[in-house]
C-alpha positions as CSV (number, residue, x, y, z in Angstrom):
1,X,-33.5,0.3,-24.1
2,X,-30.9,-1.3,-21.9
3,X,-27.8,-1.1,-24.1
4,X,-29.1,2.7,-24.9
5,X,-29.5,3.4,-21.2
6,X,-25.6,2.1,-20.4
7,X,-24.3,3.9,-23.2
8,X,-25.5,7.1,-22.1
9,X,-27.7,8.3,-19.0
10,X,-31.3,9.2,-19.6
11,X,-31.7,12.7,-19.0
12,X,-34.0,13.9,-15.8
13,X,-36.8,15.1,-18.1
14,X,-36.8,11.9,-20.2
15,X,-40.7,11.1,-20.0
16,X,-40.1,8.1,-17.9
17,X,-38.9,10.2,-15.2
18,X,-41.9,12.5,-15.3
19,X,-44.6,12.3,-12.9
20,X,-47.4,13.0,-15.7
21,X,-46.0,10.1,-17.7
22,X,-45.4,6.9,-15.1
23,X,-44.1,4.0,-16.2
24,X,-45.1,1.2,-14.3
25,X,-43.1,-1.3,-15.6
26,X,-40.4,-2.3,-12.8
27,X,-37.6,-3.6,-16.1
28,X,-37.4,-0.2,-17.2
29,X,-36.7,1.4,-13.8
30,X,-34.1,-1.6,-13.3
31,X,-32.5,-0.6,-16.3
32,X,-32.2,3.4,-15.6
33,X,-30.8,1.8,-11.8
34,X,-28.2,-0.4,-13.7
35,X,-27.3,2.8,-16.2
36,X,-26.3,5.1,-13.7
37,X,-23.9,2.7,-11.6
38,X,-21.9,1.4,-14.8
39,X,-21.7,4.9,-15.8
40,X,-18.3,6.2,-16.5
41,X,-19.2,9.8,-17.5
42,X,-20.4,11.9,-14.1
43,X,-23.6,12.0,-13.2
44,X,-25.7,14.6,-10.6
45,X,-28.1,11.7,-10.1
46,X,-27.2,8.5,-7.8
47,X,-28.6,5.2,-8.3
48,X,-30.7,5.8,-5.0
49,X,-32.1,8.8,-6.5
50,X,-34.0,6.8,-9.2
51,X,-34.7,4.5,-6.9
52,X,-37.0,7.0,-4.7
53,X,-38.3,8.6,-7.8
54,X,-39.4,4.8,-8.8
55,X,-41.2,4.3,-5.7
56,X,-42.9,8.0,-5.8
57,X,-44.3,6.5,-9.1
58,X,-45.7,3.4,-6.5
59,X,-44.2,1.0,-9.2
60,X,-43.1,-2.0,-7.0
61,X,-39.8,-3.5,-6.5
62,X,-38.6,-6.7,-7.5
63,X,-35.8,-9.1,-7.2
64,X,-33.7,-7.7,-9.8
65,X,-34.2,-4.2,-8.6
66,X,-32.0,-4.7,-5.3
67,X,-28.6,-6.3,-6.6
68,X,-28.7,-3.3,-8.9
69,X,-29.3,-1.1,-6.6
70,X,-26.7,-2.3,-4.0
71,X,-23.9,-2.5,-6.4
72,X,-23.4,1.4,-5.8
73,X,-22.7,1.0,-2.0
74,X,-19.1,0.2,-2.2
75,X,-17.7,2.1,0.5
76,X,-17.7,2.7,4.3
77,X,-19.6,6.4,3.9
78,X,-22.6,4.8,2.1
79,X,-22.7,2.1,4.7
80,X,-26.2,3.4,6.1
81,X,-28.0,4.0,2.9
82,X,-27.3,0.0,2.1
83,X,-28.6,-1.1,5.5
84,X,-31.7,1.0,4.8
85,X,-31.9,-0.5,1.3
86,X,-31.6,-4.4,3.1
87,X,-34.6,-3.0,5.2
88,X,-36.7,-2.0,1.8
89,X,-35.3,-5.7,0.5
90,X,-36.8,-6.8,4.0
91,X,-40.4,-5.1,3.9
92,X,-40.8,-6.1,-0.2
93,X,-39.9,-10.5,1.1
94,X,-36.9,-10.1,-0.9
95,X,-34.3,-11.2,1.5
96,X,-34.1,-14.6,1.1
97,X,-33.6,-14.5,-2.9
98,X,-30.2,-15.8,-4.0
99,X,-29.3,-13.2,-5.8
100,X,-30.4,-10.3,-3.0
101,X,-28.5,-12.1,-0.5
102,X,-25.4,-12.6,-2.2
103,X,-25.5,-8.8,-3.4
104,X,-25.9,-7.8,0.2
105,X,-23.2,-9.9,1.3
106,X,-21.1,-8.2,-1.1
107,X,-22.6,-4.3,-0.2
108,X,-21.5,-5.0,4.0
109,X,-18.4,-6.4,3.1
110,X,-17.1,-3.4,0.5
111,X,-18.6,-0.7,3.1
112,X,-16.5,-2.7,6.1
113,X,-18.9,-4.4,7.8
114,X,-17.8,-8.2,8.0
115,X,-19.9,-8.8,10.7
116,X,-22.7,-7.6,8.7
117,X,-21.2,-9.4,5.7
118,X,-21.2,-12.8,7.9
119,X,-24.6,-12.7,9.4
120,X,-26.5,-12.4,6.2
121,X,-24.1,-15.6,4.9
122,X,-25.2,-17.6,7.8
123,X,-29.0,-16.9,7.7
124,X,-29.1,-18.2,4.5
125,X,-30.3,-21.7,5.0
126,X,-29.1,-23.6,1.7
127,X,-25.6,-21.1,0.6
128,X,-25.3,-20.8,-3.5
129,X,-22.2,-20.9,-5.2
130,X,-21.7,-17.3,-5.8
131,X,-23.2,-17.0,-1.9
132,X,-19.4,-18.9,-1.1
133,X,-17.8,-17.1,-3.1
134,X,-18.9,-13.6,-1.6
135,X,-18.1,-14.2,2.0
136,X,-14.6,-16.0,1.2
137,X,-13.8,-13.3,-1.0
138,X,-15.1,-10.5,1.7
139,X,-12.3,-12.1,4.3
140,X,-9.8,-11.8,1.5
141,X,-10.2,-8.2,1.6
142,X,-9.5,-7.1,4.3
143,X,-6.3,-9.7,5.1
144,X,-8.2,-12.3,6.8
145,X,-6.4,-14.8,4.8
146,X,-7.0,-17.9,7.4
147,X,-10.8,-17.1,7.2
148,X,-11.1,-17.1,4.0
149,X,-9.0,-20.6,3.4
150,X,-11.6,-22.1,6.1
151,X,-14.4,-21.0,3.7
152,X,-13.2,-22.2,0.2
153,X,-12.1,-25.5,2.2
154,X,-15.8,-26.4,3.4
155,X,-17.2,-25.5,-0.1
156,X,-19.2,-28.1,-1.2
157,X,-18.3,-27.5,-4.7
158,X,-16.0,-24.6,-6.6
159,X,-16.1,-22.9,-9.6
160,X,-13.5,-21.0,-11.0
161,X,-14.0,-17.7,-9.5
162,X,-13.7,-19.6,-6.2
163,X,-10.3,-20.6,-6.9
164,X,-9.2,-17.3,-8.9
165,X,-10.6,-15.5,-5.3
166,X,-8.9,-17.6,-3.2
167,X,-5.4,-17.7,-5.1
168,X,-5.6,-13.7,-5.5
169,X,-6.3,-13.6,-1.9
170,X,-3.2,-15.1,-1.0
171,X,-1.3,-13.2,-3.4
172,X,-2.7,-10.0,-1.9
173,X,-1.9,-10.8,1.7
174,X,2.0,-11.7,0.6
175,X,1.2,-15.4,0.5
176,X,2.6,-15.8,-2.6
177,X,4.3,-19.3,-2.2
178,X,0.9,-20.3,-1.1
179,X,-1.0,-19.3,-4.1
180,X,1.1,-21.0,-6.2
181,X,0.7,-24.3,-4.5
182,X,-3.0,-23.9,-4.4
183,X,-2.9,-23.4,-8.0
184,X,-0.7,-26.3,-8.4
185,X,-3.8,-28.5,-6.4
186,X,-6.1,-27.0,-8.8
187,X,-4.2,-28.6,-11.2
188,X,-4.0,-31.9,-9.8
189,X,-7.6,-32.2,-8.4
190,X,-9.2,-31.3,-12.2
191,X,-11.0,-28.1,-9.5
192,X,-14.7,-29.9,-10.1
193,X,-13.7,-29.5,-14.0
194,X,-13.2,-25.5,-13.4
195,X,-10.1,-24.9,-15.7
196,X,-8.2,-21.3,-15.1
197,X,-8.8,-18.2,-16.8
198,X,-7.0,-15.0,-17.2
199,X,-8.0,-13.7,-13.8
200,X,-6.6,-17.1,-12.8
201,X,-3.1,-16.7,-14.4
202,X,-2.7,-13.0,-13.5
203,X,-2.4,-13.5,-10.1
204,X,-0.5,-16.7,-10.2
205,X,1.9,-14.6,-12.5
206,X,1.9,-12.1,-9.9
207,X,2.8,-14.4,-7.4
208,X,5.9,-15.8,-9.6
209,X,7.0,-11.8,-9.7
210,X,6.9,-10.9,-6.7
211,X,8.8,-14.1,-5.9
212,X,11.2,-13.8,-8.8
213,X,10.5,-17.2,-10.0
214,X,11.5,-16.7,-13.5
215,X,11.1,-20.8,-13.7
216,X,8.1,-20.8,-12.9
217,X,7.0,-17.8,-15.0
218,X,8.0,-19.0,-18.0
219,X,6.0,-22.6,-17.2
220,X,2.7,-20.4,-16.7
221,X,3.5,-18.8,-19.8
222,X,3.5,-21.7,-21.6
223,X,0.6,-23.2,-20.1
224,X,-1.2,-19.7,-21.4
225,X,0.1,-20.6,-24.9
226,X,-0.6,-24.6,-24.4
227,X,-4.2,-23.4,-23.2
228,X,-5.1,-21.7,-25.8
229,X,-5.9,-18.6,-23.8
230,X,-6.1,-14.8,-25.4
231,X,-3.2,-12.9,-24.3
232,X,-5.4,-9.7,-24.1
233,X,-4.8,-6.7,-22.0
234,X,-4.9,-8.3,-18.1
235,X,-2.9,-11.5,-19.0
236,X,0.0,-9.1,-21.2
237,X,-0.4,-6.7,-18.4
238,X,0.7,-9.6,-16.2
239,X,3.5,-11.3,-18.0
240,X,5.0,-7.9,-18.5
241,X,5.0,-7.2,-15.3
242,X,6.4,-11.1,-14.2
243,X,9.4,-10.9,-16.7
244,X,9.7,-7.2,-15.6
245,X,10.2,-8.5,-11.6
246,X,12.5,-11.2,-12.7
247,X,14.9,-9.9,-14.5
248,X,14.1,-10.4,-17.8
249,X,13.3,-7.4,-19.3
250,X,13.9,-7.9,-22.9
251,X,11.1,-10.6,-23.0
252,X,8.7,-7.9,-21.1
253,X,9.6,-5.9,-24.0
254,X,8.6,-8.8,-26.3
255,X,5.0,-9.2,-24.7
256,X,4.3,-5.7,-24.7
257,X,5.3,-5.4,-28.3
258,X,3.2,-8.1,-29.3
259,X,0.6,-7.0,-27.2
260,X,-0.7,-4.5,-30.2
261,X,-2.6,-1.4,-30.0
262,X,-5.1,-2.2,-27.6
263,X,-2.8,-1.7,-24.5
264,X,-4.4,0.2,-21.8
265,X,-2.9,2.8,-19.2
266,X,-1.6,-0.3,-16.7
267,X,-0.2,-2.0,-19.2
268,X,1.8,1.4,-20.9
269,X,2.5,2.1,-16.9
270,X,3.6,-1.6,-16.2
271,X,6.1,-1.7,-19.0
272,X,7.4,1.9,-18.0
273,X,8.3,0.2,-14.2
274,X,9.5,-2.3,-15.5
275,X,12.4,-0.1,-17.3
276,X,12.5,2.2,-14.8
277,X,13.3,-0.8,-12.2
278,X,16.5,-1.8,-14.4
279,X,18.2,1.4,-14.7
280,X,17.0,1.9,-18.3
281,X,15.9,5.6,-17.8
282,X,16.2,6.8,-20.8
283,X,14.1,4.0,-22.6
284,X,11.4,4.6,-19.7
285,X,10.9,8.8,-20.5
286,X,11.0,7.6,-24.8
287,X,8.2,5.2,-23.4
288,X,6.5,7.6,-21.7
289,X,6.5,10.5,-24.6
290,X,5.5,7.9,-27.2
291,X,2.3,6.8,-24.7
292,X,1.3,10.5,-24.5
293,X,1.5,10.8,-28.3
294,X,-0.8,7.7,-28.4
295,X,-3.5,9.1,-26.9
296,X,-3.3,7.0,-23.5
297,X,-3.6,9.6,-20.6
298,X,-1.3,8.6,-17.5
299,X,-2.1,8.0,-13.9
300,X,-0.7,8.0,-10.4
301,X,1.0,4.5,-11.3
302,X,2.7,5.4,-14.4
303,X,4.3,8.7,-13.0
304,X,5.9,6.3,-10.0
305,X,7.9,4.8,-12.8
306,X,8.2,7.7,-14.8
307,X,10.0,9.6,-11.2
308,X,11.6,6.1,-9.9
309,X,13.6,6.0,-13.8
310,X,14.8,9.7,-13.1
311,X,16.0,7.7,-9.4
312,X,17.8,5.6,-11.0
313,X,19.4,7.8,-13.5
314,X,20.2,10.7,-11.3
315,X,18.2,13.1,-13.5
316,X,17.0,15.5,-11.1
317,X,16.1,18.1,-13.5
318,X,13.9,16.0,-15.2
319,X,12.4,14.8,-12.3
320,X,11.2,18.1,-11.1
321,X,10.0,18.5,-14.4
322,X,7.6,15.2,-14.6
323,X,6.5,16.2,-11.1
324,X,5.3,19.4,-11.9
325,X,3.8,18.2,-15.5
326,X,1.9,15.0,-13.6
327,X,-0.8,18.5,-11.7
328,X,-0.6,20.9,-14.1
329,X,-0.2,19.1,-17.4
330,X,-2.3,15.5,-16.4
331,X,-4.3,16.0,-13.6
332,X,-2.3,14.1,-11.8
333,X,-2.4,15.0,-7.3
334,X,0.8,13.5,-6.3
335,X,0.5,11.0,-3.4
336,X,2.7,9.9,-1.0
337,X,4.7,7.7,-3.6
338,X,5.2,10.4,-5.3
339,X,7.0,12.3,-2.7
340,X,9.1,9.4,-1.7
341,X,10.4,9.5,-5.4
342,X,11.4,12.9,-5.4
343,X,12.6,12.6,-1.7
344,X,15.1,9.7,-3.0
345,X,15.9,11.7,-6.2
346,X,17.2,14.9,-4.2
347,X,19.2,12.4,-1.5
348,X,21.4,10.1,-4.2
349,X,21.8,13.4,-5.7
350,X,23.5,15.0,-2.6
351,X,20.9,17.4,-2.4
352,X,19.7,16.4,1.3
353,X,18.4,19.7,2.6
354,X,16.0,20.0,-0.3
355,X,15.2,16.4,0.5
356,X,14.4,17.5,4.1
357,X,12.0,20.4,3.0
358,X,10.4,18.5,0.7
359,X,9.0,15.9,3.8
360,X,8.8,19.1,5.7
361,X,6.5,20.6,2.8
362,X,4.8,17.4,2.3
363,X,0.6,18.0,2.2
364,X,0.5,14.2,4.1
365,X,2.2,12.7,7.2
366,X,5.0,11.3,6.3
367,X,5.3,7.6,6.2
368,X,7.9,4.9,7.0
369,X,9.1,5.0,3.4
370,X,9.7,8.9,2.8
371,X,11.5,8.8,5.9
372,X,13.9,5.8,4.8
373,X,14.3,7.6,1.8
374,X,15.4,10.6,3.5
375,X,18.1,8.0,5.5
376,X,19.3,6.6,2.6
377,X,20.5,9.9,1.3
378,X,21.5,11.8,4.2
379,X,23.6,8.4,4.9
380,X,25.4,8.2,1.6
381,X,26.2,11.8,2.1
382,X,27.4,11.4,6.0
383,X,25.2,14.3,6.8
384,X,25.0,12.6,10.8
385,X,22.0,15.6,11.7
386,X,19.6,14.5,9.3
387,X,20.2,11.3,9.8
388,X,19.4,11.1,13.4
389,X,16.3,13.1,12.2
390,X,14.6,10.7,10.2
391,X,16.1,7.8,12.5
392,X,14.0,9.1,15.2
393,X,11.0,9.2,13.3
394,X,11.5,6.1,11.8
395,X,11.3,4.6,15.4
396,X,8.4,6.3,16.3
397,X,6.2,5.1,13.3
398,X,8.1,1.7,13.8
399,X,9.1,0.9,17.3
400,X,9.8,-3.1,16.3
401,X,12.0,-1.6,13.5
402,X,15.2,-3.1,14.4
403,X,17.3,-2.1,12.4
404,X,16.4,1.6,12.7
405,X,17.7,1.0,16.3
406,X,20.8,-0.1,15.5
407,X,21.4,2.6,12.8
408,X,20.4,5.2,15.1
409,X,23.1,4.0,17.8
410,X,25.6,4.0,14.9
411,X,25.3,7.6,14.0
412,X,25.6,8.7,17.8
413,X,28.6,6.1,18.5
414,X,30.0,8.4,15.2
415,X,29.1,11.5,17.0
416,X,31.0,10.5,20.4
417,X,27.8,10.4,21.9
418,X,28.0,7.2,24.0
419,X,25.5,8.2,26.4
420,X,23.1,8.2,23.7
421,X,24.4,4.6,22.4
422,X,23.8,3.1,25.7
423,X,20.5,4.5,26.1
424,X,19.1,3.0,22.4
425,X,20.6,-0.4,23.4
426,X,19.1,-0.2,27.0
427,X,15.6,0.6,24.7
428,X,15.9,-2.2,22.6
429,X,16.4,-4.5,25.7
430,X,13.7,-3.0,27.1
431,X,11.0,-3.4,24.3
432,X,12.7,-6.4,23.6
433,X,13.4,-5.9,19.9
434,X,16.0,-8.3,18.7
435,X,17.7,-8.0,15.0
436,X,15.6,-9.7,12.5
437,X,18.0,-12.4,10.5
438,X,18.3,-12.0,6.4
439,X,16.3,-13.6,4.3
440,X,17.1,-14.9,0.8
441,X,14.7,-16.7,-1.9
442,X,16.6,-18.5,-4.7
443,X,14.8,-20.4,-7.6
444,X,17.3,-23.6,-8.5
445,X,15.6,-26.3,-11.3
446,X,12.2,-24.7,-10.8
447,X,12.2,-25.0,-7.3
448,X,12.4,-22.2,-4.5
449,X,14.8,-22.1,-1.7
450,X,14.4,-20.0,1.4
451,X,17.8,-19.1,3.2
452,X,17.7,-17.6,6.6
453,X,21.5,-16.0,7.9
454,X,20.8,-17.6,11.0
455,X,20.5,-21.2,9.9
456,X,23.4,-20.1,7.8
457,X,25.4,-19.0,10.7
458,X,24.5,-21.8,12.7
459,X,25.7,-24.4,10.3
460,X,28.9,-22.3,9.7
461,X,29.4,-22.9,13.8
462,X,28.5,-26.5,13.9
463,X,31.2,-27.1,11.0
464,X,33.8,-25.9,13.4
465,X,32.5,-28.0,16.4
């Protein structure tokens, strides 16, 4: 009944639904509950709505009925249906089961409710594992990074979800030097005998990408290999992605190749960036064309690559073309990503006014990144009007954006407009926005080295002291 039920929903007129035919049993109403929130295929009928025709049947709840039930309530608009479901939880003595309270803790946290999220953690008198794990993982989400470290570090004991949580946290707030020394102490300390899995080693892989630790990368790799882990879809995903980031694009190509038929839309997409991000623009539209003949439909992610390759090799034709195809051909709304692609495509390409209209034309606000775009270009073509345009901006969506200042007060000292020079400097004085000094990460022996220009500068000074 169950694995029939999740393959495909049970129609509305299915005798179990039917008043003249009740089913008291409280399993199978669990398991048409379950059905419809795995679903994949859309469905008129919500989870709650089985749940009220259950009870019009007077078949009572139970304790499986609930964490079912309150997987569907993963967003902020369905924030007052799961607090009236914690109240049915409440009036049925279900609220101090384990596996109720962790699935509530879960349900406030995905609708935005911390506080919510935090009270039902503490009036739990004994917290389970998977109780931990909820409320550390609920202040990963939403960037509360020190929180969350102050939960896994009064764990009494951890699993391995608690360290994957904890690591991906850290990668997901940009502490990425920090996840790999925590996975580094998982290491050392045996974690309570939890050994990594995939989940594990994708996000410690993302960490060494977005760090460019190609050292590092390759060691993880290894320990994949040593470990005899399954280098399925999520982990390939992953190391394509790593090499991708760190320059070494013909091994990316490697792990995709070997990565066999089963590759999914992120890992076709991930591989496509990857090209795109080294100039390799042709290779990225083959990539595409031969993804589309295999069947895998693209998504917002893939056509980012797809219009950052046309970037990068100044194909502006093309580009128009992929940005129409990705609506009318795929489905595909552009976002705001999208946008800044073809924002960038028209400036490099000298084409700054129809850069212009496009933000102009924009459905969305522009954001920080359009509006660099649009500097970018209408800098490399000295076009001082538009420049000052999206300067302005920029400083208005970004008034610590130091930089922008200083830009802004070169393009009027260009213009002769020294009023206007003294009158940006006066404002950065005033908001007291000082340049922010270079950073540089360099990965020597395995080991990574942070240079700032200012400790640079002040050791150039010192030499001549």
């Amino acid at each position: 009944m169950q694995m029939r039920a999740s393959a495909k929903l049970i129609s509305s007129t299915h005798p179990t639904l039917h008043l003249s035919h009740p089913t008291p049993e409280s399993f199978v109403w669990n398991t048409l509950i379950r059905a419809h929130v795995q679903a994949t295929v859309p469905n008129p009928y919500s989870p709650l709505s089985v749940f009220l025709r259950m009870r019009l049947h007077g078949v009572v709840p139970d304790n499986r009925t609930f964490p079912f039930l309150l997987q569907s309530f993963g967003s902020l608009p369905y924030l007052q249906s799961g607090k009236q479901i914690h109240a049915q939880a409440f009036l049925f003595g279900f609220t101090h089961d384990p596996f109720v309270q962790t699935s509530l803790i879960h349900m406030y946290s995905s609708c935005g409710n911390l506080m919510l999220a935090r009270q039902v953690f503490d009036e739990i008198y004994e917290p389970d594992l998977p109780s931990w794990n909820s409320i550390m993982n609920a202040y990963s989400k939403v960037g509360l990074i020190g929180n969350a470290r102050d939960m896994f570090d009064k764990m009494p004991h951890r699993n391995v979800i608690s360290w994957s949580c904890m690591i991906k946290g850290y990668v997901m707030c940009g502490g990425y030097k920090e996840a790999l020394a925590l996975f580094r102490e998982m290491q050392m300390l045996d974690a309570d005998g939890a050994r990594p899995n995939e989940f594990t080693m994708s996000s410690v892989l993302l960490a060494c990408g977005r760090l460019g630790a190609l050292e590092h990368g390759k060691w993880v790799h290894a320990y994949i290999d040593k470990s005899g882990m399954e280098i399925d879809v999520i982990l390939g995903t992953a190391l394509v992605d790593m090499y991708a980031k760190c320059g070494s694009i013909e091994k990316a190509k490697w792990v995709f190749d070997n990565m066999g038929p089963s590759k999914d839309v992120m890992a076709w997409s991930s591989m496509i960036s990857g090209l795109a991000m080294h100039g390799l623009a042709t290779e990225c539209l083959e990539l595409f064309s031969e993804m589309v003949k295999c069947g895998v439909r693209p998504n917002a992610v893939t056509f980012v690559g797809v219009l950052c390759a046309c970037v990068h090799g100044g194909l502006v034709g093309e580009g128009k073309e992929y940005f129409r195809r990705m609506d009318e051909e795929f489905g595909v709304k552009p976002l705001i990503q999208h946008y800044g692609c073809i924002v960038d495509l028209y400036g490099r390409a000298g084409l700054v006014r129809e850069a212009l209209k496009v933000v102009q034309s924009m459905p969305m606000e522009p954001d920080v990144l359009i509006w660099g775009a649009l500097l970018s270009g209408s800098r490399m073509q000295k076009d001082i009007e538009t420049s000052e345009i999206a300067l302005k901006n920029l400083i208005q969506l970004d008034p610590t954006n130091s930089g922008a200042y200083v830009l802004l007060s070169n393009v009027y000292a260009k213009m002769g407009r020294w009023s206007e020079v003294t009158r940006v400097r006066d404002l950065m004085e005033e908001r007291e926005i000082k340049k922010v000094p270079g950073c540089s990460l360099v990965e020597v022996g395995g080991v990574l080295h942070e240079f700032l220009w200012a400790t640079i500068l002040i050791q150039k000074v010192e030499k001549y002291i």
